[in-house]
PDBQT receptor file of N, H, CA, C and O in Angstrom, charges set to zero:
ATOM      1  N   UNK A   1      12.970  61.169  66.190  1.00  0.00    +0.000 N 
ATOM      2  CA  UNK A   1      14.190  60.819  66.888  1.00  0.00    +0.000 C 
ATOM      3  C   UNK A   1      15.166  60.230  65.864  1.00  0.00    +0.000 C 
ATOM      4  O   UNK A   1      14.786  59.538  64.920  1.00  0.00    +0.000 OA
ATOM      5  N   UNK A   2      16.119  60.465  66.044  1.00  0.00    +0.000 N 
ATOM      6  H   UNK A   2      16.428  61.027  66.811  1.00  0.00    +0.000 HD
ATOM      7  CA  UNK A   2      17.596  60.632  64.868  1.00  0.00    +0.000 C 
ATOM      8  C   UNK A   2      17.813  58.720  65.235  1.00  0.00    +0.000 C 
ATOM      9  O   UNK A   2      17.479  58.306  66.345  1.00  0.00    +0.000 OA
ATOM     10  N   UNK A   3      18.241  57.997  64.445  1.00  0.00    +0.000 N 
ATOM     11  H   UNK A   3      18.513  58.333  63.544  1.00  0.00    +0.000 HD
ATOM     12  CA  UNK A   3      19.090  56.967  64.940  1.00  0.00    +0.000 C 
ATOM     13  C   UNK A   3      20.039  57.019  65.708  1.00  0.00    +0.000 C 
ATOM     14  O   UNK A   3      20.206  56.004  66.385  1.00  0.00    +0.000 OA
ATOM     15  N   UNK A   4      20.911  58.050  65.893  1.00  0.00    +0.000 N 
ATOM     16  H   UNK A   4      20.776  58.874  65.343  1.00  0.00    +0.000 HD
ATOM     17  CA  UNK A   4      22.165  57.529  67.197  1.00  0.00    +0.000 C 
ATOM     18  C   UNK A   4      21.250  57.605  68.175  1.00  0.00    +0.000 C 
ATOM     19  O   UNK A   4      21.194  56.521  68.756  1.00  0.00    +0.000 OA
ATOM     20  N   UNK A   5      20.094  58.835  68.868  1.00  0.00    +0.000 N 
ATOM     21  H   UNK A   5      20.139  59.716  68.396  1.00  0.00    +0.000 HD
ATOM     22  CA  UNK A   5      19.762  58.571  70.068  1.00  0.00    +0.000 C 
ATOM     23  C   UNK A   5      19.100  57.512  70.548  1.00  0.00    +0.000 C 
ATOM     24  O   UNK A   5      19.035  57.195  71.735  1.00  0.00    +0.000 OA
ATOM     25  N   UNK A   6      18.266  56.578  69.012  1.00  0.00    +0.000 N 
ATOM     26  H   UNK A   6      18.319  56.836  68.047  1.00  0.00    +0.000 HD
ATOM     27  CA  UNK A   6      17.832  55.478  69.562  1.00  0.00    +0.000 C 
ATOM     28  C   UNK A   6      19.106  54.226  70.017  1.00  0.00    +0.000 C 
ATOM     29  O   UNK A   6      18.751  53.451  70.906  1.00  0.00    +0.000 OA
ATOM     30  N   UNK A   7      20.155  54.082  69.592  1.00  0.00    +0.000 N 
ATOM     31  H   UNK A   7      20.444  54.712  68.871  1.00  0.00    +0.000 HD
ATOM     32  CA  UNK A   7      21.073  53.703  69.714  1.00  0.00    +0.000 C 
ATOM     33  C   UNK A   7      21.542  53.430  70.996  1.00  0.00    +0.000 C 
ATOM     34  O   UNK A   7      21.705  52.327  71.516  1.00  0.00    +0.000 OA
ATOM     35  N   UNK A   8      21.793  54.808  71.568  1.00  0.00    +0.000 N 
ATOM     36  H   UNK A   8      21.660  55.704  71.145  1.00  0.00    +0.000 HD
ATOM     37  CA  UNK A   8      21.783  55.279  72.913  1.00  0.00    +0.000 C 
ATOM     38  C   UNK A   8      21.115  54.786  73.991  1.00  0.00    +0.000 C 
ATOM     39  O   UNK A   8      21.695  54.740  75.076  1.00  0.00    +0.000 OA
ATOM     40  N   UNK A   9      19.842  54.361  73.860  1.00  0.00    +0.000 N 
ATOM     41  H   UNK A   9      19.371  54.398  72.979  1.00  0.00    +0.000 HD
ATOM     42  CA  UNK A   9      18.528  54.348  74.457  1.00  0.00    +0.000 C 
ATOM     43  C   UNK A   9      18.054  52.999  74.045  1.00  0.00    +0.000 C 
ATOM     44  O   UNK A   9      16.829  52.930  74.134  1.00  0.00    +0.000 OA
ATOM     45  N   UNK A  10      18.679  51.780  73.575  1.00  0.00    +0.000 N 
ATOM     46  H   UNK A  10      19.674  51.837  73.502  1.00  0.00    +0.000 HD
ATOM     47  CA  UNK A  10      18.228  50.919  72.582  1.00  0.00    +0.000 C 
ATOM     48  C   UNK A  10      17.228  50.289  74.147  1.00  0.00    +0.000 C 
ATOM     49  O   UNK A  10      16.011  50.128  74.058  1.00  0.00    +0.000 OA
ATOM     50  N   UNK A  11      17.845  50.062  75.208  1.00  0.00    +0.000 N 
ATOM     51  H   UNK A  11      18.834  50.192  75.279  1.00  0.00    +0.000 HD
ATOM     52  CA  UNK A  11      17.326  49.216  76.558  1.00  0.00    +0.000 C 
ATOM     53  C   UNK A  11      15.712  49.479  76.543  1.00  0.00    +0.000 C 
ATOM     54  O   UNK A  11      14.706  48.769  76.528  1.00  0.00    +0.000 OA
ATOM     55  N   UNK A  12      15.956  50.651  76.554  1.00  0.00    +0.000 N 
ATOM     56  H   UNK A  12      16.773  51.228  76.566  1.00  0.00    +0.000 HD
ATOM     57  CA  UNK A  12      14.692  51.441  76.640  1.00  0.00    +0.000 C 
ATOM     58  C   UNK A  12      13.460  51.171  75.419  1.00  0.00    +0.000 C 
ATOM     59  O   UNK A  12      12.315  50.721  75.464  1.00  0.00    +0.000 OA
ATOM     60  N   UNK A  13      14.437  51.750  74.216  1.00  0.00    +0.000 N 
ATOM     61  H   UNK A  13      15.367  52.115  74.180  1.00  0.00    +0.000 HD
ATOM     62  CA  UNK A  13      13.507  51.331  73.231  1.00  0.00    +0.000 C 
ATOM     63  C   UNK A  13      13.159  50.076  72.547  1.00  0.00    +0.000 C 
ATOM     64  O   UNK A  13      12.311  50.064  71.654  1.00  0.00    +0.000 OA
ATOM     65  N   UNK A  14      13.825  48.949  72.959  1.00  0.00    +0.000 N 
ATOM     66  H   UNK A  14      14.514  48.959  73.684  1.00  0.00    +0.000 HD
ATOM     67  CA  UNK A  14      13.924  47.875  72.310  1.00  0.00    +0.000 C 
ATOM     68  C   UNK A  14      11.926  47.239  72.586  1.00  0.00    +0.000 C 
ATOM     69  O   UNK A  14      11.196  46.468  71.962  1.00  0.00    +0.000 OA
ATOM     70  N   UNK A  15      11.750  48.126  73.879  1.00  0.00    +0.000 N 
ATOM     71  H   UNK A  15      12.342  48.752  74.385  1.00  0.00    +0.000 HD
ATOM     72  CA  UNK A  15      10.149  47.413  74.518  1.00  0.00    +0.000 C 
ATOM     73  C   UNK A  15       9.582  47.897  72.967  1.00  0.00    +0.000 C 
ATOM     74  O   UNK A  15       9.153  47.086  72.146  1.00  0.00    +0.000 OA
ATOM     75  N   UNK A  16       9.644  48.999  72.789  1.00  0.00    +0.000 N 
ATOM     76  H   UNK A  16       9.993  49.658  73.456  1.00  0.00    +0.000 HD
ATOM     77  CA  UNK A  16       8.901  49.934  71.826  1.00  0.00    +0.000 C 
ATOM     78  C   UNK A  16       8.506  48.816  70.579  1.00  0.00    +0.000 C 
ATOM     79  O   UNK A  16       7.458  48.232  70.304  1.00  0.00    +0.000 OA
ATOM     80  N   UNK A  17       9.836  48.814  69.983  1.00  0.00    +0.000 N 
ATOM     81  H   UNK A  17      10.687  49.288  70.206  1.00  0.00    +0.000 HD
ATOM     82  CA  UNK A  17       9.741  48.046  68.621  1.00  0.00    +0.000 C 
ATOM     83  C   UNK A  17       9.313  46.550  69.202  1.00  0.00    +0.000 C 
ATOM     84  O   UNK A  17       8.408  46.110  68.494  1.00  0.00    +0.000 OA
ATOM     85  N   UNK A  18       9.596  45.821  70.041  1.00  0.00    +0.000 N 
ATOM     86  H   UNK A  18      10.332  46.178  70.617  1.00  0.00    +0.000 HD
ATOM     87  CA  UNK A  18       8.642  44.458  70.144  1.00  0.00    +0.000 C 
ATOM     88  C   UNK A  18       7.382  44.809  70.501  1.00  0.00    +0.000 C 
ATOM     89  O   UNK A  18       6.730  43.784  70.701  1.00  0.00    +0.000 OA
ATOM     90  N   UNK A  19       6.589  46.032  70.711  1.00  0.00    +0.000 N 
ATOM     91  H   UNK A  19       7.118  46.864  70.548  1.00  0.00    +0.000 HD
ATOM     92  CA  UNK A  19       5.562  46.311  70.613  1.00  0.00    +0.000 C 
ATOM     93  C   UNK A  19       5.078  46.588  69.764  1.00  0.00    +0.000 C 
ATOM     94  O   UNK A  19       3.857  46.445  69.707  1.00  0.00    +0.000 OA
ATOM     95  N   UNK A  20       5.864  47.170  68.585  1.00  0.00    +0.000 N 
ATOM     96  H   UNK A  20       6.856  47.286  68.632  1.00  0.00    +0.000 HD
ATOM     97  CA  UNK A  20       5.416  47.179  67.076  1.00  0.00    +0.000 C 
ATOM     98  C   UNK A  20       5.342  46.242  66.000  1.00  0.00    +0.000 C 
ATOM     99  O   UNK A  20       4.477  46.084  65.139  1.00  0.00    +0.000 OA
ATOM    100  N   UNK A  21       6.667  45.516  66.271  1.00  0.00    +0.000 N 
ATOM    101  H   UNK A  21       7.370  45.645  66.971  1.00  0.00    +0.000 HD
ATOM    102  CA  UNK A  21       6.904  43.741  65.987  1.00  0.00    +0.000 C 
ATOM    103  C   UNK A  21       6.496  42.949  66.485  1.00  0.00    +0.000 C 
ATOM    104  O   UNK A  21       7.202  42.554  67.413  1.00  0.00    +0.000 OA
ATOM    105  N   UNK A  22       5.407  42.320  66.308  1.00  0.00    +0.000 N 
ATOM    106  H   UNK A  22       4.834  42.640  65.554  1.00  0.00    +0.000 HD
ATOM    107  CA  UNK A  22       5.293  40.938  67.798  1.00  0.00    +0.000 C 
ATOM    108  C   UNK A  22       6.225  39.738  67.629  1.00  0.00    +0.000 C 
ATOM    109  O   UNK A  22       6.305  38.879  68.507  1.00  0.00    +0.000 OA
ATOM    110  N   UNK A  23       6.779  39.696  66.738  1.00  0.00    +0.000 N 
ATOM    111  H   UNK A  23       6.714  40.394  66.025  1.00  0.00    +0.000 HD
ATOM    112  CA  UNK A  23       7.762  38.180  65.939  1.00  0.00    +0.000 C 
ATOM    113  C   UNK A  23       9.147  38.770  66.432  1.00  0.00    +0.000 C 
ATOM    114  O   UNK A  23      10.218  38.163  66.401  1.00  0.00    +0.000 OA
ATOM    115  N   UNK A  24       8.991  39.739  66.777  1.00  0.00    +0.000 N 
ATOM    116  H   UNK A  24       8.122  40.232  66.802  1.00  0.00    +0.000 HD
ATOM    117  CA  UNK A  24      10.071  39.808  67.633  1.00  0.00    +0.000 C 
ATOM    118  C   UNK A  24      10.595  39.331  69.156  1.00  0.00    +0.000 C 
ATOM    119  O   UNK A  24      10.118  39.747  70.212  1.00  0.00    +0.000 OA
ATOM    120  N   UNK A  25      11.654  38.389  69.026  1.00  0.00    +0.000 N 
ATOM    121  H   UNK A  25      12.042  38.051  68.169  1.00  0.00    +0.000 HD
ATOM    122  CA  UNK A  25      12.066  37.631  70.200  1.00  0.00    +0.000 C 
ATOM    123  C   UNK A  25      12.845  38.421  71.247  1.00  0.00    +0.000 C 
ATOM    124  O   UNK A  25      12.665  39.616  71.015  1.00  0.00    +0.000 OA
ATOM    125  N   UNK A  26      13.517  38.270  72.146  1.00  0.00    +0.000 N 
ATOM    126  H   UNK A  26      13.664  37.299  72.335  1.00  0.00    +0.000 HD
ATOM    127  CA  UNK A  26      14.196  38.956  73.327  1.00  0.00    +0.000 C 
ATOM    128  C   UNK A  26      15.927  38.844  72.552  1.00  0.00    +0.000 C 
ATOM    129  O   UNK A  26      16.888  39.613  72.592  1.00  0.00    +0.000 OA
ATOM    130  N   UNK A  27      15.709  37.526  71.895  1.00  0.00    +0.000 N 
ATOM    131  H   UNK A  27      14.928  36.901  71.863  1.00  0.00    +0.000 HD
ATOM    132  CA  UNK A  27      16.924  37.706  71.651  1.00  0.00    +0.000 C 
ATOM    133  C   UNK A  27      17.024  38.445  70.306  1.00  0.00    +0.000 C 
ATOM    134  O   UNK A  27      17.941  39.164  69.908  1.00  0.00    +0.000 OA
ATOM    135  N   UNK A  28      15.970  38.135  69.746  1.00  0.00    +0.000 N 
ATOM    136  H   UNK A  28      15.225  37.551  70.069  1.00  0.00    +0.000 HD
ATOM    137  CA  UNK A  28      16.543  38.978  68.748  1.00  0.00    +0.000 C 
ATOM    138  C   UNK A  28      16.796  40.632  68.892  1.00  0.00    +0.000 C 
ATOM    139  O   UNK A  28      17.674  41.250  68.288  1.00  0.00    +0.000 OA
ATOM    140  N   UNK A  29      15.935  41.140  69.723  1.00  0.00    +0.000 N 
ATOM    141  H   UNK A  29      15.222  40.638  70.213  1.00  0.00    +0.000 HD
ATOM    142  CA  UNK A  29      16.115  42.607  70.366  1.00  0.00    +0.000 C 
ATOM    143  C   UNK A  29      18.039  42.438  70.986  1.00  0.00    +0.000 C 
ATOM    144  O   UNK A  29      18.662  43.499  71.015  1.00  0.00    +0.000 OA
ATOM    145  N   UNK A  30      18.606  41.471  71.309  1.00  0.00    +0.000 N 
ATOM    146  H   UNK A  30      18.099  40.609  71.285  1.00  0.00    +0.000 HD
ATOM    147  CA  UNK A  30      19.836  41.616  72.169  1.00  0.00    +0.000 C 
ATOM    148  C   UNK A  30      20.492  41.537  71.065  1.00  0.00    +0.000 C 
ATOM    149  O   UNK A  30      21.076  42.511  70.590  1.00  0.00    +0.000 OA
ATOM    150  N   UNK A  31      20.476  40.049  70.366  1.00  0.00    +0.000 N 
ATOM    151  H   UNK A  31      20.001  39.258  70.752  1.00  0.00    +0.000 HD
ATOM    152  CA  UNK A  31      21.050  40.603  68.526  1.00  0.00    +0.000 C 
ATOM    153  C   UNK A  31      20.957  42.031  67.930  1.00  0.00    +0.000 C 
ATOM    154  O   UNK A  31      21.989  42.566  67.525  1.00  0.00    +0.000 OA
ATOM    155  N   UNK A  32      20.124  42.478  67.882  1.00  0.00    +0.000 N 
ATOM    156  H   UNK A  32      19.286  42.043  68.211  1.00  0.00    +0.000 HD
ATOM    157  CA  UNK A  32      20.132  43.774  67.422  1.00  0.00    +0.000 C 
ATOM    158  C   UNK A  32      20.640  44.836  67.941  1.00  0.00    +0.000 C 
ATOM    159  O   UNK A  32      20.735  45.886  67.305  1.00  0.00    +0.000 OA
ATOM    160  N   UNK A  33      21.089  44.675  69.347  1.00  0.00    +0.000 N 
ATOM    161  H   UNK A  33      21.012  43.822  69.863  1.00  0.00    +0.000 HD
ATOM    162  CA  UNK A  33      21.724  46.160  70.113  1.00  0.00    +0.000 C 
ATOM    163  C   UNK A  33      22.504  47.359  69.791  1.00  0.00    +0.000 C 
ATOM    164  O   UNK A  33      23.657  47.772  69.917  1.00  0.00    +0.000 OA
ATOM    165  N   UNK A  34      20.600  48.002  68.995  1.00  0.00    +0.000 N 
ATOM    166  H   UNK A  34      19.663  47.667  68.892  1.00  0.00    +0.000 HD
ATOM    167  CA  UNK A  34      20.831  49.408  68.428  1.00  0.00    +0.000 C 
ATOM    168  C   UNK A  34      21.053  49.717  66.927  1.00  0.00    +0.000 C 
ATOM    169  O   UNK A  34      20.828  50.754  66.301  1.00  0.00    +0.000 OA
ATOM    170  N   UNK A  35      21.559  48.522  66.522  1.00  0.00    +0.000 N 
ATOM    171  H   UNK A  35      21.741  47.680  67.030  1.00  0.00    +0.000 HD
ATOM    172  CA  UNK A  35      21.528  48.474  65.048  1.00  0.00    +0.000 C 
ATOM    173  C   UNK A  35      21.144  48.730  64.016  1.00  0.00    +0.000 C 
ATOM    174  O   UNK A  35      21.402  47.920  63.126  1.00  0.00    +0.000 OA
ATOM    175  N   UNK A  36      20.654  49.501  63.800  1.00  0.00    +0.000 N 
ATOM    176  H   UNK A  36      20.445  50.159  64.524  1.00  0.00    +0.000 HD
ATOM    177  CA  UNK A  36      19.465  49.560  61.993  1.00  0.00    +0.000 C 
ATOM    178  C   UNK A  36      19.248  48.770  61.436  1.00  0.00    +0.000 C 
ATOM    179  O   UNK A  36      18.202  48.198  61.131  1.00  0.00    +0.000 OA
ATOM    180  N   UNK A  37      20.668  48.579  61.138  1.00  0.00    +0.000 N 
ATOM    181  H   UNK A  37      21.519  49.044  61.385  1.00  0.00    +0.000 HD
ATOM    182  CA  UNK A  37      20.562  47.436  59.384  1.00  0.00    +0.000 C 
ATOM    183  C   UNK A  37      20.434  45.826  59.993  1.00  0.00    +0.000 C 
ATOM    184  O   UNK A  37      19.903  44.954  59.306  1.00  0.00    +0.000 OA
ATOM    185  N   UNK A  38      20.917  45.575  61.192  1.00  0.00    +0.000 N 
ATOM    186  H   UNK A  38      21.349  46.283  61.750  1.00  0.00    +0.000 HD
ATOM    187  CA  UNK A  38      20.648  44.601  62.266  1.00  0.00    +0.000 C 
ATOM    188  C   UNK A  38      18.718  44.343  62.393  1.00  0.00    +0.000 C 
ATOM    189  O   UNK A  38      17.899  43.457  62.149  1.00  0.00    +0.000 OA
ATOM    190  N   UNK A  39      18.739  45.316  62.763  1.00  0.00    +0.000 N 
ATOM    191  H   UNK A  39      19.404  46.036  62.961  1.00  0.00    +0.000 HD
ATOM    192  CA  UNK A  39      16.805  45.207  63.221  1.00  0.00    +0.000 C 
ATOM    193  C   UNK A  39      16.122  44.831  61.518  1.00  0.00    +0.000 C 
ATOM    194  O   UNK A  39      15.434  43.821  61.370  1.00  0.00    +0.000 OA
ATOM    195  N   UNK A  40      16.433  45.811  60.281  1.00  0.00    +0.000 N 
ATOM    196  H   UNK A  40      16.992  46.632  60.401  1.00  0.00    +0.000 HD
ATOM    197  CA  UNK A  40      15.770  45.866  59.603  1.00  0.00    +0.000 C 
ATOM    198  C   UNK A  40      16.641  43.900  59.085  1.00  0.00    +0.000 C 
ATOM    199  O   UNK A  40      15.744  43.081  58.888  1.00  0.00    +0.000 OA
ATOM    200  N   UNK A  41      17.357  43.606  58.998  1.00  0.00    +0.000 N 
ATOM    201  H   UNK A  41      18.086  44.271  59.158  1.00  0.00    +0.000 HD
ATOM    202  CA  UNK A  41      17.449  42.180  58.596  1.00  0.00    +0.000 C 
ATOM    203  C   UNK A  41      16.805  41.092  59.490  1.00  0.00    +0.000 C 
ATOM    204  O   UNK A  41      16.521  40.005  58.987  1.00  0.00    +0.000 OA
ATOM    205  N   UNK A  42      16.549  41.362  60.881  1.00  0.00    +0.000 N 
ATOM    206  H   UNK A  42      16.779  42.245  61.290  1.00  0.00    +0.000 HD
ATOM    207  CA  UNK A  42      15.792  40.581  61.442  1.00  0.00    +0.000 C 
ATOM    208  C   UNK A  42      14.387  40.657  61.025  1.00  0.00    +0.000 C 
ATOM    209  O   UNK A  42      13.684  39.683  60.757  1.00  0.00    +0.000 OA
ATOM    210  N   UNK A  43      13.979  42.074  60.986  1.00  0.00    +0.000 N 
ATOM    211  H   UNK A  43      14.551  42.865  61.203  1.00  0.00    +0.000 HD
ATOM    212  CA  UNK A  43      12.554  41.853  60.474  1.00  0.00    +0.000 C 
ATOM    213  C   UNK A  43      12.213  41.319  58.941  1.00  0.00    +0.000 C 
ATOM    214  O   UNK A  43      11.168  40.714  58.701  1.00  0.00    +0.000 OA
ATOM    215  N   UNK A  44      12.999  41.548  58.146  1.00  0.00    +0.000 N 
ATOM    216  H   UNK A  44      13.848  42.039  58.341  1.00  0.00    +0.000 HD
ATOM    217  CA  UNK A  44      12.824  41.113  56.703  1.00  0.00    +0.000 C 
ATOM    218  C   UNK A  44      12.917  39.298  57.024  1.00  0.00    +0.000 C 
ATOM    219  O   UNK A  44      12.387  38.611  56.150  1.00  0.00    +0.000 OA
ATOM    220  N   UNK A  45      13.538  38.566  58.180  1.00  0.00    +0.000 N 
ATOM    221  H   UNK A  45      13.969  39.124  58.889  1.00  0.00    +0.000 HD
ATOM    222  CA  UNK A  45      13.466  37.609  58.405  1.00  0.00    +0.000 C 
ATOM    223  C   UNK A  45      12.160  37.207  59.010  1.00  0.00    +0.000 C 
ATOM    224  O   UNK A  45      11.595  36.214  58.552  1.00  0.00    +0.000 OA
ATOM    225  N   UNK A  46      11.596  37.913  60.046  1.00  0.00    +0.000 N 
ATOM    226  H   UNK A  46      12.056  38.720  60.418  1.00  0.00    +0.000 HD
ATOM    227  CA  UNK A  46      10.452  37.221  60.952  1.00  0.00    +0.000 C 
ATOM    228  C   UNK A  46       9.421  37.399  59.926  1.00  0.00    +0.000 C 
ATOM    229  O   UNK A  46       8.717  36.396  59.815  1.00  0.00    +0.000 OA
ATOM    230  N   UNK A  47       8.956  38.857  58.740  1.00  0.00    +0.000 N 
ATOM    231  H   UNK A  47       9.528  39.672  58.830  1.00  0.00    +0.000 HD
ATOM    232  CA  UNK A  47       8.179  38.910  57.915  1.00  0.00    +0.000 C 
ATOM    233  C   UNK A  47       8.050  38.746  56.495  1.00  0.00    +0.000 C 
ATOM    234  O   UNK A  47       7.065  38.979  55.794  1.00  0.00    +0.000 OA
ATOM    235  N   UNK A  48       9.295  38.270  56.134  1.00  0.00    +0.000 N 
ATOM    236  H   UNK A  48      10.095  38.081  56.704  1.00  0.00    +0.000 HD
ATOM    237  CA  UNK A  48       9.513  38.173  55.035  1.00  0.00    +0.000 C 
ATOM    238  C   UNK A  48       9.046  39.034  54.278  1.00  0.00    +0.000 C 
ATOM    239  O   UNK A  48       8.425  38.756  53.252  1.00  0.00    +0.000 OA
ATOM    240  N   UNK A  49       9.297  40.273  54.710  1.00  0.00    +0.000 N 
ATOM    241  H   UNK A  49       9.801  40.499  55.544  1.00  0.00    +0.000 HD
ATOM    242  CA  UNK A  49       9.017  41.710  53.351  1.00  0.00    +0.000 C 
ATOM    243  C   UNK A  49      10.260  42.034  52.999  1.00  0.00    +0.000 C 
ATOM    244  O   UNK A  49      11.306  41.648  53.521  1.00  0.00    +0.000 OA
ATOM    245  N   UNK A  50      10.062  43.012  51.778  1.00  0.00    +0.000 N 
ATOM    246  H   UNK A  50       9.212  43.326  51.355  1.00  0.00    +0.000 HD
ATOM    247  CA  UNK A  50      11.242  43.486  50.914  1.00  0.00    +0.000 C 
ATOM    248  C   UNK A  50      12.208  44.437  51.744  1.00  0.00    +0.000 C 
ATOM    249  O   UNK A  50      11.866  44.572  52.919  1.00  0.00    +0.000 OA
ATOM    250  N   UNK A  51      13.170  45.013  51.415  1.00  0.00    +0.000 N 
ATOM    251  H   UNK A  51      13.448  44.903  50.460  1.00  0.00    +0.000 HD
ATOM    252  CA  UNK A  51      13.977  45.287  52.452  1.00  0.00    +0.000 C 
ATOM    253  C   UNK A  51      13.441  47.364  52.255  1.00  0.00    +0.000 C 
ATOM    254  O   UNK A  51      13.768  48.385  52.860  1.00  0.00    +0.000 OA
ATOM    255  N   UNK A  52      12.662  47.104  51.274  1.00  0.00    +0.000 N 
ATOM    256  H   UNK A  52      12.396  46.275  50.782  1.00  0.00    +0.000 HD
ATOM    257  CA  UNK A  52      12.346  48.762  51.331  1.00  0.00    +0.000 C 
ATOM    258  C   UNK A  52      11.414  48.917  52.128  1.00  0.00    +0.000 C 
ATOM    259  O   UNK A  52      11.436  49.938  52.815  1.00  0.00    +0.000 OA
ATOM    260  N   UNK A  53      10.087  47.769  52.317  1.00  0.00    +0.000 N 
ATOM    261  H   UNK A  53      10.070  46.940  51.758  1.00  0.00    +0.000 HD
ATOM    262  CA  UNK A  53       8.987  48.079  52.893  1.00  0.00    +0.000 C 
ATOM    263  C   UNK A  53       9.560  47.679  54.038  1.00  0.00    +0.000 C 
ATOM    264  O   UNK A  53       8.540  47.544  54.715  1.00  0.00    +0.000 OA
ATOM    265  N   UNK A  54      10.541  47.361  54.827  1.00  0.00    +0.000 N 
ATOM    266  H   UNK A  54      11.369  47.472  54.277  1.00  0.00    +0.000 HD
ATOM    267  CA  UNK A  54      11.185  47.199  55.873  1.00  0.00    +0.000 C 
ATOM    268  C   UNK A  54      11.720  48.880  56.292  1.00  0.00    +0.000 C 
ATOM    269  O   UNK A  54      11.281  49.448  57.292  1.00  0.00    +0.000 OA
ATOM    270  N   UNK A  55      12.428  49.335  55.625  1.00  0.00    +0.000 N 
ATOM    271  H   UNK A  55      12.785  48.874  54.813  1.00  0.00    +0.000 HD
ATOM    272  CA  UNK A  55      13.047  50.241  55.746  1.00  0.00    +0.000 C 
ATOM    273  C   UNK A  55      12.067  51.400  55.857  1.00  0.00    +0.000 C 
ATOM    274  O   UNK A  55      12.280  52.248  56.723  1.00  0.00    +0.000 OA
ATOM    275  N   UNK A  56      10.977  51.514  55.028  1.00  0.00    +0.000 N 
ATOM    276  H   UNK A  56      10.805  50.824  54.325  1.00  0.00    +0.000 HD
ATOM    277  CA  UNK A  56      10.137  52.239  55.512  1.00  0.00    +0.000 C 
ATOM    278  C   UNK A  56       9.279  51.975  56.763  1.00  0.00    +0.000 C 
ATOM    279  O   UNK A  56       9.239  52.861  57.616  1.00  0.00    +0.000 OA
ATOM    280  N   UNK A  57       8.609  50.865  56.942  1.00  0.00    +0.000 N 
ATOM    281  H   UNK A  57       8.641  50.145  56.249  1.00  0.00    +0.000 HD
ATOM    282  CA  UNK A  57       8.167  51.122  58.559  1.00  0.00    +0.000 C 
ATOM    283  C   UNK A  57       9.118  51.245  59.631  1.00  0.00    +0.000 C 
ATOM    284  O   UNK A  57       8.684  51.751  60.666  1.00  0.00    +0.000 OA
ATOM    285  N   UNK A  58      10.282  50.902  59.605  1.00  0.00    +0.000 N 
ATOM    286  H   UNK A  58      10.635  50.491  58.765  1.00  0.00    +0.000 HD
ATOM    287  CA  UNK A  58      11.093  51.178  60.282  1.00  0.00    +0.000 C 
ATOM    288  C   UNK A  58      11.651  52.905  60.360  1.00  0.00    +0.000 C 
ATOM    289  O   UNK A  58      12.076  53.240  61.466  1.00  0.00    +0.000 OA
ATOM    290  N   UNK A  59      11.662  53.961  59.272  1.00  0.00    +0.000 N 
ATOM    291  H   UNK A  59      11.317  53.688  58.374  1.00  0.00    +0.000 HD
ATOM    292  CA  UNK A  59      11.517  55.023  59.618  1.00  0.00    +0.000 C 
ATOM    293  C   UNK A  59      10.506  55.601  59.871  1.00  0.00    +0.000 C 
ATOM    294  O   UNK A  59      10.764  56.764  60.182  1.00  0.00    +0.000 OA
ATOM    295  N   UNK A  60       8.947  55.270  59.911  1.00  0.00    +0.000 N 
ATOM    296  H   UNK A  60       8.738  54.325  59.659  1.00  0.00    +0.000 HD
ATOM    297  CA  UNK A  60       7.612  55.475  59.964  1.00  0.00    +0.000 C 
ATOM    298  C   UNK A  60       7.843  55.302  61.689  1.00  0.00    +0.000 C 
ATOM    299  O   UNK A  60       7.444  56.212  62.415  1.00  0.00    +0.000 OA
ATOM    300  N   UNK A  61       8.613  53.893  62.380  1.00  0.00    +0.000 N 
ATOM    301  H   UNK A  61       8.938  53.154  61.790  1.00  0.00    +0.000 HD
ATOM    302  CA  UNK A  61       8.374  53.939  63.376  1.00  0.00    +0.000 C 
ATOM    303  C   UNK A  61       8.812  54.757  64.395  1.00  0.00    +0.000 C 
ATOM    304  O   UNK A  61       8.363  55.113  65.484  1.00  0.00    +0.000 OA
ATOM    305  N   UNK A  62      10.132  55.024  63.540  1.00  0.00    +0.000 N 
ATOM    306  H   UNK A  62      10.496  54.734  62.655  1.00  0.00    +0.000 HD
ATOM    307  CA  UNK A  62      11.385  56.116  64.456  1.00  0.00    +0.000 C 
ATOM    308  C   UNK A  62      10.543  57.688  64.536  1.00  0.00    +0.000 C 
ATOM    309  O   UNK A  62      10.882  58.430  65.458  1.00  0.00    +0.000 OA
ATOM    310  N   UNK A  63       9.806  58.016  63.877  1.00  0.00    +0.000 N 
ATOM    311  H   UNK A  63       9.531  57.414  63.128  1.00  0.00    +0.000 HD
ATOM    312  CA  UNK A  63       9.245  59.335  63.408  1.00  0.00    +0.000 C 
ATOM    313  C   UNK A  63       7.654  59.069  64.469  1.00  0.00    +0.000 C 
ATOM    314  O   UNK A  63       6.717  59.844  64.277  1.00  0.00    +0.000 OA
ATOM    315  N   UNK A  64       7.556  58.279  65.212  1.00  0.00    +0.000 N 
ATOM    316  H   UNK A  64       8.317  57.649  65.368  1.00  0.00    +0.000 HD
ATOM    317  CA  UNK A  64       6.470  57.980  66.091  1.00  0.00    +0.000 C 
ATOM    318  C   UNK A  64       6.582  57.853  67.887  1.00  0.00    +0.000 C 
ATOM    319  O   UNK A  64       5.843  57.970  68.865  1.00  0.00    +0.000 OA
ATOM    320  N   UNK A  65       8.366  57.457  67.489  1.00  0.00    +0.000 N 
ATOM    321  H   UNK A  65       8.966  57.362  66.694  1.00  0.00    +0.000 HD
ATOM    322  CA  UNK A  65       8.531  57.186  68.758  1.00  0.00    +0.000 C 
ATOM    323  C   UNK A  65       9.106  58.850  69.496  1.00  0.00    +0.000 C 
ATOM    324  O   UNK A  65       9.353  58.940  70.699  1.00  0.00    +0.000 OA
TER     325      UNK A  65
């Protein structure tokens, strides 16, 4: 799935990724509404990883959902 349709669909998918994230908060899913570079800076925050190994599970996850 392309990023705009998750975009589109963020309501929907936001369950997805706090199911893949658990340090992910409600608000931070509402902070993020749909965002990329939004989600991937929250997570480099809750896990403190590099912003590539961010960027890769984050397209690992899009390519799952």
């Amino acid at each position: 799935m392309d990023w705009d349709r998750i975009k589109g669909r963020w309501k929907q998918v936001s369950g997805q990724a706090k199911q893949q994230w658990g340090k992910l908060t409600d608000d931070d899913l509402a902070r993020v509404d749909g965002k990329r570079e939004e989600l991937e800076g929250v997570l480099q925050e809750r896990y403190g990883k590099s912003k590539d190994e961010i960027r890769r599970e984050v397209d690992d996850w899009i390519g799952r959902i």
